[in-house]
C-alpha positions in Angstrom: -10.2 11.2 22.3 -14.3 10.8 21.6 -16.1 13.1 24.5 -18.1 10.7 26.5 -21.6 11.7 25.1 -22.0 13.5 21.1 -24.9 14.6 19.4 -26.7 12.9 16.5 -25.8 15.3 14.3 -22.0 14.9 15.6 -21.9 11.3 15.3 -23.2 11.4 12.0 -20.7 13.7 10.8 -17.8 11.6 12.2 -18.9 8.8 10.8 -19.0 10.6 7.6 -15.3 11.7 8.3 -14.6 8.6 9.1 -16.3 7.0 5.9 -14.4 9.3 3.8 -10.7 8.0 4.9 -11.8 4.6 5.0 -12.5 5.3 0.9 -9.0 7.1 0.8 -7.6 4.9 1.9 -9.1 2.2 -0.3 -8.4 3.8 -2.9 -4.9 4.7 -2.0 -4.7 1.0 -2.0 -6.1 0.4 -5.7 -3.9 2.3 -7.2 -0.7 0.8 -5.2 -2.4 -2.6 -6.2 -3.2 -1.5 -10.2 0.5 -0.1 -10.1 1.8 -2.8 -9.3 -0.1 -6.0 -11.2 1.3 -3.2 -14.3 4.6 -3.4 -13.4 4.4 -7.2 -13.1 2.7 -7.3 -16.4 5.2 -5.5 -18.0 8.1 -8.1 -16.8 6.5 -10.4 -18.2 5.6 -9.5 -21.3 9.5 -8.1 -21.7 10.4 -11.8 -20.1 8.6 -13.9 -23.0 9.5 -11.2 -25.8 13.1 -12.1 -25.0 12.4 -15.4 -24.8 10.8 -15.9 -27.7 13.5 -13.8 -29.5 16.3 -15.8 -27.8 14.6 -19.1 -29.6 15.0 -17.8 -33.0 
């Protein structure tokens, strides 16, 4: 819970806190995002190689 009245310098440095896990976070998110469009590009590429190799 935030006490009633801070400081400038203690608002400032929970922002800063703050600021900092929001960009965790984000980036936490990135790499569960770039993880998973690899995964999916992976399927797919394995899907059309045996495609294509089924068409032979």
């Amino acid at each position: 819970m935030r006490p009633k009245r801070l400081s400038f310098e203690q608002l400032v440095n929970q922002n800063i806190r703050e600021l900092l896990d929001d960009e965790n976070s984000l980036n936490q998110l990135e790499m569960r995002i770039e993880k998973r469009h690899e995964a999916l590009t992976r399927k797919k590429r394995d899907q059309d190689a045996e495609f294509y190799s089924n068409e032979r």
